[in-house]
VEXTINU-664056 format. One line per 4 residues: number of its first residue (from 1); their letters; for each residue y negated, x, z negated of N, C-alpha, C. Coordinates in steps of 0.2 Angstrom, whole numbers, plus 5000, padded with zeros to 4 digits. Atoms other than C-alpha are relative to their C-alpha. Layout:
! VEXTINU-664056
NUM	a	Y/X/Z/Y/X/Z/Y/X/Z  ...
This chain:
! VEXTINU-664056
1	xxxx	5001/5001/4992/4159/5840/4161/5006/5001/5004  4998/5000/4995/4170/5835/4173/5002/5006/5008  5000/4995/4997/4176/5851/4185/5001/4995/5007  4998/5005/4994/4176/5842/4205/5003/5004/5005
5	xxxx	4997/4999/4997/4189/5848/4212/5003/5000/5007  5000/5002/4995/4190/5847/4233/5001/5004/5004  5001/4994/4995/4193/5856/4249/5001/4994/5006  5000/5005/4995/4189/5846/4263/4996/5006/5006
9	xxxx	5001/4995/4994/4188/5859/4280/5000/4997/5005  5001/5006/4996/4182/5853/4296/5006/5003/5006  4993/5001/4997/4198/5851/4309/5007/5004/4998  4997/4998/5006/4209/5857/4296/5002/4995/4996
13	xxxx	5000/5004/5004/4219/5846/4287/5003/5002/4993  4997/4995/5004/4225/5860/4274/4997/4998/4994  5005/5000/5005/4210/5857/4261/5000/4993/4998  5001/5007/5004/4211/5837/4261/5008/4998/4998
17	xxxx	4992/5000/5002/4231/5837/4261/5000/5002/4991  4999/4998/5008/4229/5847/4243/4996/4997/4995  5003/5003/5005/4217/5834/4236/5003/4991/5002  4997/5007/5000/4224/5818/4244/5006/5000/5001
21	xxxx	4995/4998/4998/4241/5814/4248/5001/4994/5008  5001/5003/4993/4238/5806/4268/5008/5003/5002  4992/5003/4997/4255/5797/4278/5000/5009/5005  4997/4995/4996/4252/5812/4289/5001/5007/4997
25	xxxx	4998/4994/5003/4253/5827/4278/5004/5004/4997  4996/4995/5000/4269/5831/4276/5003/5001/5007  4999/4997/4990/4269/5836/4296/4994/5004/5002  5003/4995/5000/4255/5848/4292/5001/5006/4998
29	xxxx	5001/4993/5002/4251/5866/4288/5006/5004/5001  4994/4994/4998/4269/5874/4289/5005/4993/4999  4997/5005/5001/4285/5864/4289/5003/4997/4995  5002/5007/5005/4286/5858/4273/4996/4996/5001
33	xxxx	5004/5004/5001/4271/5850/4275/4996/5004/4993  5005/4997/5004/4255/5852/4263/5001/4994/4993  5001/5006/5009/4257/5844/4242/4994/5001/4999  5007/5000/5001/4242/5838/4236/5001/5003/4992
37	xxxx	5001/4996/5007/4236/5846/4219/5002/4995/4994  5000/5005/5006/4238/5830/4209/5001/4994/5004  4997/5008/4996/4248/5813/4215/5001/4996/4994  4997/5009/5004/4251/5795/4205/5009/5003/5001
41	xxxx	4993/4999/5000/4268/5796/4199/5003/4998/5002  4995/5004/4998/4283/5790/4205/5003/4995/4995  4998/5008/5005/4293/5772/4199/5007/5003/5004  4992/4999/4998/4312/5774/4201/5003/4991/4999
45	xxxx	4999/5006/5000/4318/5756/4206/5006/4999/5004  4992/4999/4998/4336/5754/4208/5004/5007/5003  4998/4994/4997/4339/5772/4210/4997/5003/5005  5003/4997/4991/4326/5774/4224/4994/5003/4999
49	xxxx	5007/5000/5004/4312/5782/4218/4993/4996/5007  5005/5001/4996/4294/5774/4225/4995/5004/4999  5004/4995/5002/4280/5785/4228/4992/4994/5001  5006/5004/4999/4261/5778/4226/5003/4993/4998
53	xxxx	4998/5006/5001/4269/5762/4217/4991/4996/4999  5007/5002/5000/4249/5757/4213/4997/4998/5008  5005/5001/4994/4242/5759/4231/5007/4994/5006  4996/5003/4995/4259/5750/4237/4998/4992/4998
57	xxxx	5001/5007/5002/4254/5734/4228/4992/4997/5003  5005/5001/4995/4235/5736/4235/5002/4997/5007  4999/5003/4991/4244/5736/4253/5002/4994/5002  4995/5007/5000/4254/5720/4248/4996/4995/5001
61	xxxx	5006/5004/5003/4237/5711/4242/4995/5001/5007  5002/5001/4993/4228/5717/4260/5003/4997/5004  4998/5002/4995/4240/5713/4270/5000/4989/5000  5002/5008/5002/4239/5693/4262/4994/4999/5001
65	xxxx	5009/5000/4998/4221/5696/4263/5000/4998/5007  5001/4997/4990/4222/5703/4283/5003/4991/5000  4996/5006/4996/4236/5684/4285/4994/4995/5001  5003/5005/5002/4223/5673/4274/4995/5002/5006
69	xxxx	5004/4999/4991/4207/5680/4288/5002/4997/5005  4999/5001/4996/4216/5678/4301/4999/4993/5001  4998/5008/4997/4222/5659/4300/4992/4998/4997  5007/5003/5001/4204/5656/4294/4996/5001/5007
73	xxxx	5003/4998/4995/4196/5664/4310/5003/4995/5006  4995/5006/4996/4210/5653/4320/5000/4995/4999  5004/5008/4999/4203/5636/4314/4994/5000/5002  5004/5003/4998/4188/5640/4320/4998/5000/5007
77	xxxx	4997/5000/4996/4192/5634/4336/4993/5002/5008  5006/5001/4996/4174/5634/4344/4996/5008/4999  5003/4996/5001/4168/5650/4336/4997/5006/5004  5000/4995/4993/4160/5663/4346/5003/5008/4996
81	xxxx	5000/4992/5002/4168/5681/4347/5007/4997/4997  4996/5002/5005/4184/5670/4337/5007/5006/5004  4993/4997/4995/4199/5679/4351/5000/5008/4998  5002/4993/5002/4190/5696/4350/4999/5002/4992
85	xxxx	5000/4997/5008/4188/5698/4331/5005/4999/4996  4996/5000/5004/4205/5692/4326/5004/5007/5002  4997/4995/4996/4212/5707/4337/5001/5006/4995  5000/4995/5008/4204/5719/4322/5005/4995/4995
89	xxxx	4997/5000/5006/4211/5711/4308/5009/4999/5004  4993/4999/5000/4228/5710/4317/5002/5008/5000  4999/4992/5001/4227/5729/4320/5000/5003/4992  5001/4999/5008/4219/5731/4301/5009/4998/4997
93	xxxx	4995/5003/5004/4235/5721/4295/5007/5005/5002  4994/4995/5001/4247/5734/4304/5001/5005/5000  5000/4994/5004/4241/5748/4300/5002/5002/4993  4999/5002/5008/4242/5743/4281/5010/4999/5000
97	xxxx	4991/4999/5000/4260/5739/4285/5000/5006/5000  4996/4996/4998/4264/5754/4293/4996/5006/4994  5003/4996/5006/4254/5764/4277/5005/5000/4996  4996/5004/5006/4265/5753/4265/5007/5005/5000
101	xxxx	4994/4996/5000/4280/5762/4271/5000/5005/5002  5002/4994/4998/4274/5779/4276/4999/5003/4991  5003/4997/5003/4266/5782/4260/5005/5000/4991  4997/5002/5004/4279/5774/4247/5010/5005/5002
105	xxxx	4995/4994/4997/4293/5786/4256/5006/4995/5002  4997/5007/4996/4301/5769/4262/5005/5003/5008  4996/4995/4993/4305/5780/4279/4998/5008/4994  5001/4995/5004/4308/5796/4270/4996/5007/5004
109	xxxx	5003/4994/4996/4296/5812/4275/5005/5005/5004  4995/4998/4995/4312/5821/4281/5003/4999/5004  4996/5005/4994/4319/5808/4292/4997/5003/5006  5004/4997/4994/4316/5814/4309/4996/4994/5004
113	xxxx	5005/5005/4999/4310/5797/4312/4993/4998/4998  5006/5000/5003/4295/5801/4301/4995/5001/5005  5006/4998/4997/4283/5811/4312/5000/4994/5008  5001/5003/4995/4284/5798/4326/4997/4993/4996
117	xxxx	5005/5005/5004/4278/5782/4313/4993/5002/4999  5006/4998/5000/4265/5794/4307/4997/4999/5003  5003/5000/4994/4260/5795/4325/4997/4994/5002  5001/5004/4997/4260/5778/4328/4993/4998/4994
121	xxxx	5005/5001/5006/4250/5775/4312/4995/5000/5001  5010/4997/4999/4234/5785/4317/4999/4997/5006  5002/5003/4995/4236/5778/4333/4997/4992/4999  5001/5006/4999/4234/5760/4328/4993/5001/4994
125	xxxx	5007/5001/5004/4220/5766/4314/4996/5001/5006  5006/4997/4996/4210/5774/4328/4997/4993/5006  5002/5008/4995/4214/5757/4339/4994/4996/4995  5004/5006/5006/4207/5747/4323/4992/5002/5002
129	xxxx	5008/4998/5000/4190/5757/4324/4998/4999/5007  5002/4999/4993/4187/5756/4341/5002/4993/5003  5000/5007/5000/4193/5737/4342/4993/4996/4998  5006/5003/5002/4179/5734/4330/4993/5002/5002
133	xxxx	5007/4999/4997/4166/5744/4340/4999/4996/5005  5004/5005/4995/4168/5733/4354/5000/4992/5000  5004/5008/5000/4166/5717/4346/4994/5000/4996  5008/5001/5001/4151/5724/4340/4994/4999/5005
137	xxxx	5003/5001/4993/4145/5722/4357/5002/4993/5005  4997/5010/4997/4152/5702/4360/4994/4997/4999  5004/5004/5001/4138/5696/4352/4993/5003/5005  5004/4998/4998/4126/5705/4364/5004/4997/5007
141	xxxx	4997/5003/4993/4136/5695/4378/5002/5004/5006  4997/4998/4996/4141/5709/4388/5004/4998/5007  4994/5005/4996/4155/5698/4394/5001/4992/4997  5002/5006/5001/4157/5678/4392/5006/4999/4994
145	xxxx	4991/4998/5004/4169/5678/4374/5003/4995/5001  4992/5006/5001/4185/5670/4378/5002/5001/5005  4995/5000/4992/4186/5676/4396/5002/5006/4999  4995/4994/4998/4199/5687/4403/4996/5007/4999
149	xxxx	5005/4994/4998/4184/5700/4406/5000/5002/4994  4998/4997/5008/4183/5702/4386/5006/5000/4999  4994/4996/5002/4199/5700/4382/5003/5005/5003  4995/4994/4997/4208/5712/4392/4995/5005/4999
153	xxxx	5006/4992/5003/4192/5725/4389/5002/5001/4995  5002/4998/5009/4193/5726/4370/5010/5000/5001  4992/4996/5001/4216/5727/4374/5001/5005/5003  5001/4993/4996/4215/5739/4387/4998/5006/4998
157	xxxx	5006/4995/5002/4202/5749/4381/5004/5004/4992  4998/4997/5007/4211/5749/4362/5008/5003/5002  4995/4998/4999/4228/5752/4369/5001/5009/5001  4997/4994/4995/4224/5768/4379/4997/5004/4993
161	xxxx	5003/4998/5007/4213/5773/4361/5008/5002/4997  4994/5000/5005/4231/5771/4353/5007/5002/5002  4996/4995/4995/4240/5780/4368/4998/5007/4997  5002/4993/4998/4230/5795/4367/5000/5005/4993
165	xxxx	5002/4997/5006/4228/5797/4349/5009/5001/4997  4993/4999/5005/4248/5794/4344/5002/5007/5005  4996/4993/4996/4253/5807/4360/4997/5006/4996  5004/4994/5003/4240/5819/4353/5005/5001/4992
169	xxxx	4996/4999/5008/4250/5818/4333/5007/5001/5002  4991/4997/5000/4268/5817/4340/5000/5008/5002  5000/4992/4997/4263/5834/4351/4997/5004/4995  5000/4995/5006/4255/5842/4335/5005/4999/4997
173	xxxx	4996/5000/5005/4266/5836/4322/5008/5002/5003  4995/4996/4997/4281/5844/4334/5000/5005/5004  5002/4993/4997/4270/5859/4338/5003/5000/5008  4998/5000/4995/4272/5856/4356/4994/5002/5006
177	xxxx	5006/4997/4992/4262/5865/4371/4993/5002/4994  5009/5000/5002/4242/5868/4366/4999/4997/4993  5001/5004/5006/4243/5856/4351/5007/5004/4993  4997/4997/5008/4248/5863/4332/5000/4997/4995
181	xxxx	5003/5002/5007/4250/5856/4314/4998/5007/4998  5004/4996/5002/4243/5874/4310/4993/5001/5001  5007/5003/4998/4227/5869/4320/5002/4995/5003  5002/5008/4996/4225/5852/4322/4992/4999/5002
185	xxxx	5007/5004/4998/4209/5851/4329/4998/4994/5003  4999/5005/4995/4211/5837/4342/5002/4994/4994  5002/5006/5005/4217/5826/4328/4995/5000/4996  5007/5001/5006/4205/5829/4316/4995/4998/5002
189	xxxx	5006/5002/4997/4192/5826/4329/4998/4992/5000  4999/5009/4999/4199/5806/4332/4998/4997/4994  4999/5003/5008/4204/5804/4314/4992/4999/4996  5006/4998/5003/4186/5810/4308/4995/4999/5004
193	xxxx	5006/5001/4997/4173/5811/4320/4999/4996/5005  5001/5006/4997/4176/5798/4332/5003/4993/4999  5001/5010/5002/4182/5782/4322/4994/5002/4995  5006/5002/5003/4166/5788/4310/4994/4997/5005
197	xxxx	5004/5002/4993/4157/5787/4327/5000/4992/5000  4996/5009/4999/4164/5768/4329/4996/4997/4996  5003/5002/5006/4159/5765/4314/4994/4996/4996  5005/4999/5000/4144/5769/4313/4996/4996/5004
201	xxxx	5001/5003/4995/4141/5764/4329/4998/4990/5000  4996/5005/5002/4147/5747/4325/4993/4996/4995  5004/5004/5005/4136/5744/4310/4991/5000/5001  5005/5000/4994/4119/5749/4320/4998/4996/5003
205	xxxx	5002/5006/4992/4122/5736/4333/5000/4994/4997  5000/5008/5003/4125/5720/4321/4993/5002/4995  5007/5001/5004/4109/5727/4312/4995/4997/5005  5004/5001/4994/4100/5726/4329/5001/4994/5002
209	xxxx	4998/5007/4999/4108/5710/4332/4997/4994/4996  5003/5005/5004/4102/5701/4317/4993/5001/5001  5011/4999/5000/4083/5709/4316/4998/4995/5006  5006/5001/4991/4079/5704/4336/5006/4993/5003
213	xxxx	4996/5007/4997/4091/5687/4337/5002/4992/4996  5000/5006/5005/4093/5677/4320/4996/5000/4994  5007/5003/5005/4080/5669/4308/5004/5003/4993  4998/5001/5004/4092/5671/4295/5003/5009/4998
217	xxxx	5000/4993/5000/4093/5690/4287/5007/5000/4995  4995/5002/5008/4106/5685/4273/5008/5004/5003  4994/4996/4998/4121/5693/4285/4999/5008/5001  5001/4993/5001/4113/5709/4284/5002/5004/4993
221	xxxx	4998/4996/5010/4118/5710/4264/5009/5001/5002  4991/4999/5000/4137/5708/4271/5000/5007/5004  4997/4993/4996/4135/5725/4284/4998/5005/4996  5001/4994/5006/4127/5733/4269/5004/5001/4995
225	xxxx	4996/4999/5005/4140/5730/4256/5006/5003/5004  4993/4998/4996/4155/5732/4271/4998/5008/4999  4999/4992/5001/4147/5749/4273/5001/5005/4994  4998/4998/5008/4145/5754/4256/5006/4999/5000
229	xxxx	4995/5000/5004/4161/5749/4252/5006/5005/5004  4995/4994/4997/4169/5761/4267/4998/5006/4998  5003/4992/5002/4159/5775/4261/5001/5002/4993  4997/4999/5005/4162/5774/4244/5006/5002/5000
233	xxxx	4993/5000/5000/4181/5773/4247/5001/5006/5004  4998/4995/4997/4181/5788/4257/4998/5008/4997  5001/4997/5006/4170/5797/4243/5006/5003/4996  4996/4999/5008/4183/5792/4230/5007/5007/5003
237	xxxx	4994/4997/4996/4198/5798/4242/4999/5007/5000  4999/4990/4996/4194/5818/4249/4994/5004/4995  5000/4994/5003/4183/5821/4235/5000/4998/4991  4998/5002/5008/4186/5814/4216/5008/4996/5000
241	xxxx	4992/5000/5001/4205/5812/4220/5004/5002/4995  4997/4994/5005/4210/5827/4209/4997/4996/4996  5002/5000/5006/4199/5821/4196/5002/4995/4998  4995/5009/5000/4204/5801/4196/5007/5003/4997
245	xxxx	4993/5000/5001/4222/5808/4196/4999/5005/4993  5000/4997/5005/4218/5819/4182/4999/4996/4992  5002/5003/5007/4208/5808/4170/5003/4994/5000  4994/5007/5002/4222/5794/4171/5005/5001/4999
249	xxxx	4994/4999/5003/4235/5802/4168/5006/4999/5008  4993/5000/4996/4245/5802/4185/5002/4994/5002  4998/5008/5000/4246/5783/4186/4996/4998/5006  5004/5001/4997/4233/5782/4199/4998/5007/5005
253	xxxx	5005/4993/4997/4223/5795/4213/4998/4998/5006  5004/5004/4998/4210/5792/4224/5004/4996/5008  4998/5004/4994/4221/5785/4238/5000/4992/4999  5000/5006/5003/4222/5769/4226/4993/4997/5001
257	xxxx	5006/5002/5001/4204/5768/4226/4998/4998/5009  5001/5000/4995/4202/5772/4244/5002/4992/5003  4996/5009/4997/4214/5756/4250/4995/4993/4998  5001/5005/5003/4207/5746/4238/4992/4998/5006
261	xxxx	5007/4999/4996/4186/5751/4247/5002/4996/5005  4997/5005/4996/4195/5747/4264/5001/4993/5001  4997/5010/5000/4200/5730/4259/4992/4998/5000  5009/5002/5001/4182/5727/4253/4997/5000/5006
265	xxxx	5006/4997/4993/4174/5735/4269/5002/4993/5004  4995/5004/4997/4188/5724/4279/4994/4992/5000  5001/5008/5003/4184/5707/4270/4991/4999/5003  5007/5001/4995/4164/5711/4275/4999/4999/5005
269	xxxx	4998/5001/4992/4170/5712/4292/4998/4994/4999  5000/5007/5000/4175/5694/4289/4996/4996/4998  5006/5003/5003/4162/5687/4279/4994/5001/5005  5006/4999/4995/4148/5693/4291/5002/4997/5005
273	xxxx	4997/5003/4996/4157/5688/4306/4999/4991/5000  4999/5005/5002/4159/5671/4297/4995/4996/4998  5006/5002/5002/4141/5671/4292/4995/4999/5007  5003/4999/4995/4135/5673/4310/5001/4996/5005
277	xxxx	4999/5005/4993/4144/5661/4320/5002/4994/4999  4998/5005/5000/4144/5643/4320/5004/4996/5004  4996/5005/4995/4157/5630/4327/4997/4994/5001  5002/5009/5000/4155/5612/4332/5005/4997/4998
281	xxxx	4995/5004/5005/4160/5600/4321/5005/4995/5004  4998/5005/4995/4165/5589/4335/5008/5002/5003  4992/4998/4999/4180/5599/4339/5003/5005/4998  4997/4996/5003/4184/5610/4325/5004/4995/4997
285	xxxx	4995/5001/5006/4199/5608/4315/5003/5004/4994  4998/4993/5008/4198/5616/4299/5005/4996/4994  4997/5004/5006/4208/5615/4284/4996/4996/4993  5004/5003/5005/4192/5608/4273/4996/4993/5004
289	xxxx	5004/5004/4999/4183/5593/4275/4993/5001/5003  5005/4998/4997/4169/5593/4286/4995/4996/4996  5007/5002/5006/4151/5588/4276/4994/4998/5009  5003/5002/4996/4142/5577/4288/4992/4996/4998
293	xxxx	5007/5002/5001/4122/5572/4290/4999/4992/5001  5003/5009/4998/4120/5552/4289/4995/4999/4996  5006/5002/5002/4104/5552/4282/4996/4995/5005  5003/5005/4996/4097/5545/4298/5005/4993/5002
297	xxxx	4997/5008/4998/4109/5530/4301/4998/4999/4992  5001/5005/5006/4107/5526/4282/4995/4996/5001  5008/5004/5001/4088/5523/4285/5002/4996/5004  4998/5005/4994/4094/5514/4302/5004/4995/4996
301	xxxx	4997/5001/5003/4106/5505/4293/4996/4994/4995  5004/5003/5004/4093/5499/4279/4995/4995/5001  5004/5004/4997/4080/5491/4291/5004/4997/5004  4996/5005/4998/4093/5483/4299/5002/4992/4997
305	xxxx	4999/5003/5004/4098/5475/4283/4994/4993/4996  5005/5005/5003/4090/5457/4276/4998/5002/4994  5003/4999/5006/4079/5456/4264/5002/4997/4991  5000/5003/5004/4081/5450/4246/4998/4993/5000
309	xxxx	5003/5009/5001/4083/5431/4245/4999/5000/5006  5006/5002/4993/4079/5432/4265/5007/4996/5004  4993/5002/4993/4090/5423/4281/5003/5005/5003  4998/4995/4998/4102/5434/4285/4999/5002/5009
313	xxxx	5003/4998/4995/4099/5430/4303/4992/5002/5003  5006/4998/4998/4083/5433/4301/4997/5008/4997  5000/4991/5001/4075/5451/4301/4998/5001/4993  5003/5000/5008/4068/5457/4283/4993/4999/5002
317	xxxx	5007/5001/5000/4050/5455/4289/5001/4992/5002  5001/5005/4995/4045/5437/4297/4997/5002/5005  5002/4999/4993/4040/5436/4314/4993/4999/5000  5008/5001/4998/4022/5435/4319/4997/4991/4999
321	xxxx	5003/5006/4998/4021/5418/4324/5004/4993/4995  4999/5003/5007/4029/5410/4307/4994/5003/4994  5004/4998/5003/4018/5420/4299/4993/4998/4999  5006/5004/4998/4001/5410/4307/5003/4994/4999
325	xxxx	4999/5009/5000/4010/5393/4307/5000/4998/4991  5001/5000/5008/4006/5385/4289/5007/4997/4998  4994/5002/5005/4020/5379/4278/5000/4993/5000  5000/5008/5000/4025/5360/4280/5007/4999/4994
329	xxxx	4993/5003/5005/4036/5352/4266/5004/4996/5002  4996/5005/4998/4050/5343/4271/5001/4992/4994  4999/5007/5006/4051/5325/4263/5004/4995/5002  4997/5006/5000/4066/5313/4265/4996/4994/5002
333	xxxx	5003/5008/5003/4062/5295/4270/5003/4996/4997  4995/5006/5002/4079/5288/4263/5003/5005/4995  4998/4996/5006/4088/5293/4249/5007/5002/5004  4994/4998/4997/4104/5304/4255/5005/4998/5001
337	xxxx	4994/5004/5000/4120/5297/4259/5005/5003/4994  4997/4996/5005/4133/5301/4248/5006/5005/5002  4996/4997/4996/4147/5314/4252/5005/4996/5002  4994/5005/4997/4161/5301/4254/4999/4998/5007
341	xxxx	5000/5004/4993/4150/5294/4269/4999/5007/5004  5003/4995/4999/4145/5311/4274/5006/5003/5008  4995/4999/4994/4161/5313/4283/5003/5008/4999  4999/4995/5000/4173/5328/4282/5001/5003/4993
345	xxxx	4998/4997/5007/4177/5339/4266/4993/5000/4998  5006/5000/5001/4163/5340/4255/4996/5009/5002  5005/4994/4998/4148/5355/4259/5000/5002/4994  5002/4997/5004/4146/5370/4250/4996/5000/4998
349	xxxx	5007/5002/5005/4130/5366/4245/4997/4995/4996  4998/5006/5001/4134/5350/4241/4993/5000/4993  5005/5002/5007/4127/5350/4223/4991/5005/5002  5007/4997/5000/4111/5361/4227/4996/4994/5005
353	xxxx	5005/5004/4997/4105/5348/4240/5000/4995/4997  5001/5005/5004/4108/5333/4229/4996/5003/4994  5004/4999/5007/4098/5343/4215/4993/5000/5003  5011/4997/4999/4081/5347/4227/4999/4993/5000
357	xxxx	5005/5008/4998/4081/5328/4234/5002/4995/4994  4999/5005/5004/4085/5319/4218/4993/5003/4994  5003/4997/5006/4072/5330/4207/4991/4994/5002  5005/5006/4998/4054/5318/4208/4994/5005/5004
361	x	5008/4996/4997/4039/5322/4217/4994/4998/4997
C-alpha cells in the first residue's frame, strides 16, 4: 500500500509548494523559494537544462488545441456568444504560454524578471476563470451578444480581475506593504477560492440553462465530463503528486497530469459551447461542406416530371376533360407522300411514320 503523501494548508502555499512544483513557488516561503518533495527530472538540451520536459510538451499540444478552437469558433460566423467565448480560449492559450516558460526555467527563477511573469501569469489565470463565468451568463441574454455592452463587460470586467490579482502577487512576491510571501493570504484567496467560485458558478448556470431552455439534454454529458476532468486534475496535482512522482521514477509528477485534465476540461468548454449554438447556413463560412435538406424539392421536382412513355408537355396525369372524351383513331384517306415531296431534310420519325401507315387495318 501506497503511503499518500500531501500538505495542502489553507492560504499557505508552504504545504502545496512541497508536493507540487507551481510557476509561483519559487517566490514563496522564504527567499529561496519553497522545493517540492519529488519533481520530474530534468533534460539537458544543448547545455541548458529543461525543467518538467513531459508537461512542456503537454503545453506545446494545448496551445495547438487552444489555436485549432479558436479558428473553429471564428468560422462560425452567425454563432451566438461566438466573440465572448473566443476571449476564454485566448486567455487559456496565454496562460499555457506564459506556464510553458515559467515552469521549464526558460526565464530563470533567479532572474529578477521572474516574479513579475509569475505575477502576470495568475493574473491572466484568474482573468481566464472569470472570463468564463461571464459567458456563463451570455446565453441567459443579459446583454444582446456582439454588442459593445457584452463585449466591453466581459474586457473590462476580466481586465481589472487580472489588474488586481497580478498587483496583489508582484506586492507579495516583493514583500511589500501588508502583503507577504510568508503569508499569502490574499493570493491564495484568488488563486483557490475565487476562480473555484467561477467555476463552479459557471457550471451551475449552463446546467440551468440546459434543463429550463433546450429539449436536447446531450450538452449536459460535456459540463459533466468538463468538470470531472477539472477536478480530477487538481486531485492528481496537490494530492497524489509525490506519489505519481514516486512510482514513475521521476520522469513524471502530478503537474503532468494536472495540465493534461485542463486541456480536457478546456476542450469541454469547446464541445459544449459548440453543442449549444447553431449558425445559419445561409451565411456561414466554414471549412466543411455544408449537408443540405432537399428532400422536399426532390418530391417537387418528381411530380413535375412526365411520366413514362407520356408527352413531355403534358403533365404525368391527364386532364380531366381527355380523360371523358372517348378515343378516336386516326385514319389516313391517302396514302402518305414520300419524303422527297415532303419538302425540306427528312423527319426524324420519318421511318416510324411510314411503319404505322403502311401496317394494314
Amino acid at each position: 500500500m501506497v503511503d499518500i503523501t500531501f500538505q495542502f494548508e489553507a492560504f499557505s502555499f508552504d504545504g502545496i509548494c512541497r508536493t507540487v512544483a507551481l510557476p509561483l513557488c519559487p517566490m514563496m516561503g522564504q527567499n529561496e523559494g519553497i522545493e517540492p518533495v519529488c519533481y520530474s527530472r530534468n533534460v539537458d538540451l544543448g547545455g541548458n537544462l529543461v525543467f518538467q520536459p513531459a508537461t512542456l510538451v503537454i503545453d506545446v499540444v494545448a496551445i495547438i488545441m487552444a489555436a485549432i478552437m479558436i479558428y473553429h469558433i471564428r468560422s462560425k460566423y452567425t454563432a451566438v456568444g461566438r466573440k465572448e467565448i473566443v476571449m476564454f480560449f485566448y486567455l487559456y492559450m496565454i496562460s499555457v504560454f506564459l506556464e510553458m516558460f515559467l515552469i521549464t526555467d526558460v526565464i530563470p527563477s533567479s532572474s529578477s524578471a521572474y516574479p513579475y511573469f509569475a505575477a502576470i501569469h495568475l493574473g491572466i489565470v484568474s482573468a481566464t476563470f472569470w472570463c468564463l463565468l461571464i459567458n456563463g451568463f451570455v446565453g441567459f441574454q443579459f446583454a444582446e451578444d456582439g454588442t459593445p455592452l457584452s463585449l466591453w463587460s466581459i474586457r473590462i470586467s476580466s481586465f481589472v480581475i487580472f489588474a488586481i490579482v497580478t498587483l496583489i502577487a508582484i506586492l507579495t512576491f516583493l514583500n511589500i506593504g501588508p502583503f507577504s510571501y510568508q503569508s499569502p493570504g490574499a493570493l491564495w484567496a484568488f488563486m483557490f477560492i475565487i476562480n473555484g467560485v467561477c467555476f463552479i458558478v459557471y457550471v451551475i448556470s449552463q446546467i440551468i440553462l440546459v434543463v429550463n431552455t433546450l429539449d436536447d439534454r446531450w450538452p449536459l454529458g460535456d459540463i459533466l465530463f468538463g468538470f470531472a476532468f477539472f477536478a480530477v486534475g487538481q486531485v492528481l496535482m496537490y494530492v497524489f503528486s509525490i506519489v505519481i512522482c514516486d512510482q514513475v521514477k521521476h520522469y513524471v509528477d502530478g503537474l503532468f497530469f494536472g495540465t493534461i485534465c485542463n486541456l480536457l476540461a478546456v476542450m469541454m468548454v469547446y464541445k459544449y459551447w459548440d453543442s449549444i449554438t447553431k449558425e445559419d447556413l445561409e451565411f456561414s463560412v466554414g471549412s466543411k461542406q455544408n449537408v443540405w435538406e432537399v428532400k422536399e424539392l426532390m418530391a417537387e421536382d418528381e411530380l413535375s416530371q412526365p411520366a413514362y412513355g407520356g408527352n413531355p408537355n403534358q403533365g404525368p396525369y391527364p386532364s380531366q376533360q381527355q380523360h371523358h372524351q372517348p378515343q378516336q383513331q386516326y385514319r389516313p384517306q391517302g396514302p402518305p407522300p414520300p419524303p422527297q415531296q415532303m419538302g425540306g431534310p427528312p423527319q426524324q420519325y420519318g421511318q416510324q411514320y411510314h411503319q404505322q401507315f403502311d401496317r394494314p387495318y
